[in-house]
N, C-alpha and C positions, 0 to 999 in steps of 0.2 A: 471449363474451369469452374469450380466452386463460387460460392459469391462470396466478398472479402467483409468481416467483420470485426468489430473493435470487440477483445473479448473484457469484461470488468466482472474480477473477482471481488469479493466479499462486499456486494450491492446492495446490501438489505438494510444499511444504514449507514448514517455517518458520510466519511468524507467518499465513500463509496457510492454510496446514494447522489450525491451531487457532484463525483466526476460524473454520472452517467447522464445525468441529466446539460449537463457542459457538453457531450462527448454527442450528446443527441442533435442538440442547438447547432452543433458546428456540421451536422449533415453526417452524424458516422450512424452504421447500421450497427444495431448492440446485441450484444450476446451477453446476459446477467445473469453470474452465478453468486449463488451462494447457499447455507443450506437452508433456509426457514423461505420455502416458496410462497407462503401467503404474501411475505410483503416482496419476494420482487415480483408477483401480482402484481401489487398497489403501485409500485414503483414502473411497472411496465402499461399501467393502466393510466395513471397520472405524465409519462414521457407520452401515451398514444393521445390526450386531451388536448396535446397542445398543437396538435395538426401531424404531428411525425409517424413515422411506420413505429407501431407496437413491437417492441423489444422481444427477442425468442429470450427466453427461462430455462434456467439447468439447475435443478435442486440439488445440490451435491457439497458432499463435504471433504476440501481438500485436502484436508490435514491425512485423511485412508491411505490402506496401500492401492494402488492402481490407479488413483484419483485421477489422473494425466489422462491414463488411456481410456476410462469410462467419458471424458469428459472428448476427447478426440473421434472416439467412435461415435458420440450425439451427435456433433458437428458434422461429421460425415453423412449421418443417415439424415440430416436434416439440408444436406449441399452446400455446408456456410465452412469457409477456411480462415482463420485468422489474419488480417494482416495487421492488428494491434493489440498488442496484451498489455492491458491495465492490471498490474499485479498490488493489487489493494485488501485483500484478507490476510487480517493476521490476529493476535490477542498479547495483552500482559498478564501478568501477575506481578503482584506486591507482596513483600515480604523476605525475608534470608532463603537464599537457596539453600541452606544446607534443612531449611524447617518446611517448606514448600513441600507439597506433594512432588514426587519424582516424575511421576505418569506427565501429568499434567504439565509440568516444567519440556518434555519431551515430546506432547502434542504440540507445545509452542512453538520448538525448533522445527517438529514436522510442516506446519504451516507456514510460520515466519521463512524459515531458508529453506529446506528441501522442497516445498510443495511451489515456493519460487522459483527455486531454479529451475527443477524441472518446467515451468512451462515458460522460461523465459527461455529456454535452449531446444524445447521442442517443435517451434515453428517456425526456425527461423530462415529455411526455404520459404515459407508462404510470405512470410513477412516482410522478406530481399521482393520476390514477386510483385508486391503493392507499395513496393518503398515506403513500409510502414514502420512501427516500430516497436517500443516495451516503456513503457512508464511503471517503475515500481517506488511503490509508499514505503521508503523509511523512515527517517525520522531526524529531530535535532537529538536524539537518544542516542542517533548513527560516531556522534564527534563525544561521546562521553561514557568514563565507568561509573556504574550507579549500585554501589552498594544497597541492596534492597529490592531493586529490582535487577540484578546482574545476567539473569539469563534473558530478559527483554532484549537491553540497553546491547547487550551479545552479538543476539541475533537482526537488528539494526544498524550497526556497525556493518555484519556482514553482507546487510543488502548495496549497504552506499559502497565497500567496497567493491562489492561484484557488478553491481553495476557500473558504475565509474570505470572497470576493465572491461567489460561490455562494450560500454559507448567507443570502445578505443578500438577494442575487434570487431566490431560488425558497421563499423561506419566505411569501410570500404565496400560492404556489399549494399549499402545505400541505406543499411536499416539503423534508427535513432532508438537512444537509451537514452533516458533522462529519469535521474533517482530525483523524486519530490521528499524533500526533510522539512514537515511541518513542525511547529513550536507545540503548547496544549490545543487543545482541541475539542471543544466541549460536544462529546458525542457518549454513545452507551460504553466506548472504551474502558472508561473511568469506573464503571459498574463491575463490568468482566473482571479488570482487573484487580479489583480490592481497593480502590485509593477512597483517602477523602479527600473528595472535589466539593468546591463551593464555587458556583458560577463570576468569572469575571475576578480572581483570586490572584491570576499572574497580566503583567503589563504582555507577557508575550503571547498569551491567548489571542486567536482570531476563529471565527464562524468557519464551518466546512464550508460555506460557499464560495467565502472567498478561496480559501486553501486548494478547492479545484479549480479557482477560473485562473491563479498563477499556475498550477499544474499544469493546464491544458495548454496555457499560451508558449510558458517555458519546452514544450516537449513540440509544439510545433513551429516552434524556432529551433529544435532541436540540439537546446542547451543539455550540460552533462549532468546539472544541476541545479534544482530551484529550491531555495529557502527564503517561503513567504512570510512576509512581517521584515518591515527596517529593522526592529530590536533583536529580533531574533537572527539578521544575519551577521549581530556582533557574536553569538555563541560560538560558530568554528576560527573565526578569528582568536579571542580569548583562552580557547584550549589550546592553543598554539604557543602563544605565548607565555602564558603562566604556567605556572612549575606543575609538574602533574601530583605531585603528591595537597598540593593547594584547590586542586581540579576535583581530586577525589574528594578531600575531606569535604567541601561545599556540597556535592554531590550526596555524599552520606547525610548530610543533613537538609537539604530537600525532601532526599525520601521517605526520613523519620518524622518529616511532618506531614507529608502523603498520607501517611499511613493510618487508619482509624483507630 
């Protein structure tokens, strides 16, 4: 049998960067992809400083066609099988969909939902094997329409939903879902996506570090969902109950102030 590993997509920063370093702590062997290899280097050089086995590296970018199966065949030639997929790479953009670039609006979906599902349904033999399981990074973006950013907030919705029906079909073959919906999050996100961010802007803001150490605890209690921050677990509540056309308008005007 292969040796079983935690795989963590988009590790070269962010909340990425500190699940793996969570995921190390707690005794997982890692497998860090993302595509700018210099830093899961530093990132695999900085997990090996602290006494743990140096983290294997997959430079690759999964938004491609084949992405799955390039990234399936390393693992192979290298004798490492998944038994946990941290599905954490993704991107926004800011601005009106209809004025966005189109390309780019459809590399988002490539990465956000397809390049998720795909690996959250491709291993899920290995993963029943190590009664291991899938943590995938949505968002509080998952519980809301955001004019301005609509094809984000889209593709968010449909990780919490797919996973959420996940957690419901693979818990009989022993294997755990748990979608993580962080609040903001002061990382290079904010950059990628176009916004203006000014550090410490929203009461719902908390550091990636904490944001993985609720990740990591929620998914090995094997909750179906974790949204860290007290303030922020009032947001799915509130879209519930208030009118949606009241949900959107607020919504539209967040974003036009996001926006530079």
């Amino acid at each position: 049998m292969n040796a079983p590993v935690t795989v963590i997509t988009g590790a070269s920063a962010g909340i990425g960067w500190e699940l793996a370093k969570v995921f190390a702590r707690n005794g997982h062997r890692l497998v860090l992809v993302a595509r700018r290899k210099d830093r899961l280097d530093a990132l695999a050089d900085e997990i090996a400083g602290t006494g743990r086995p140096r983290p294997d590296i997959i430079a690759l970018d999964l938004s491609a066609a084949r992405a799955t199966a390039a990234l399936t065949s390393e693992l192979a030639a290298r004798a490492l099988e998944p038994a946990v997929i941290v599905n954490n790479a993704g991107f926004g953009l800011v601005g009106g969909a209809a004025e966005l670039n189109r390309s780019e609006q459809l590399a988002m979906i490539d990465l956000n939902v397809r390049a998720l599902t795909e690996l959250s349904l491709a291993y899920v033999d290995s993963l029943a094997r190590h009664r291991g399981g899938i943590l995938n990074v949505a968002s509080l973006a998952s519980f809301l329409p955001a004019p301005g950013m609509a094809v984000y907030y889209a593709t968010k919705a449909y990780v919490l939903s797919f996973s959420e029906a996940l957690h419901q079909e693979l818990r009989k073959k022993g294997v755990r879902v748990t979608a993580l919906c962080p609040g903001p999050v002061p990382t290079e996100f904010q950059a990628r996506a176009g916004l203006n961010y000014k550090p410490r802007s929203s009461p719902l803001e908390l550091p990636a570090s904490k944001v993985a150490e609720a990740g990591y605890r929620g998914f090995a209690r094997g909750k179906r969902l974790v949204v860290p921050g007290g303030l922020n677990k009032l947001i799915p509540l509130l879209t519930r109950i208030l009118p949606r056309a009241l949900v959107l308008a607020a919504s539209a005007v967040r974003q036009k102030r996001r926006k530079p």
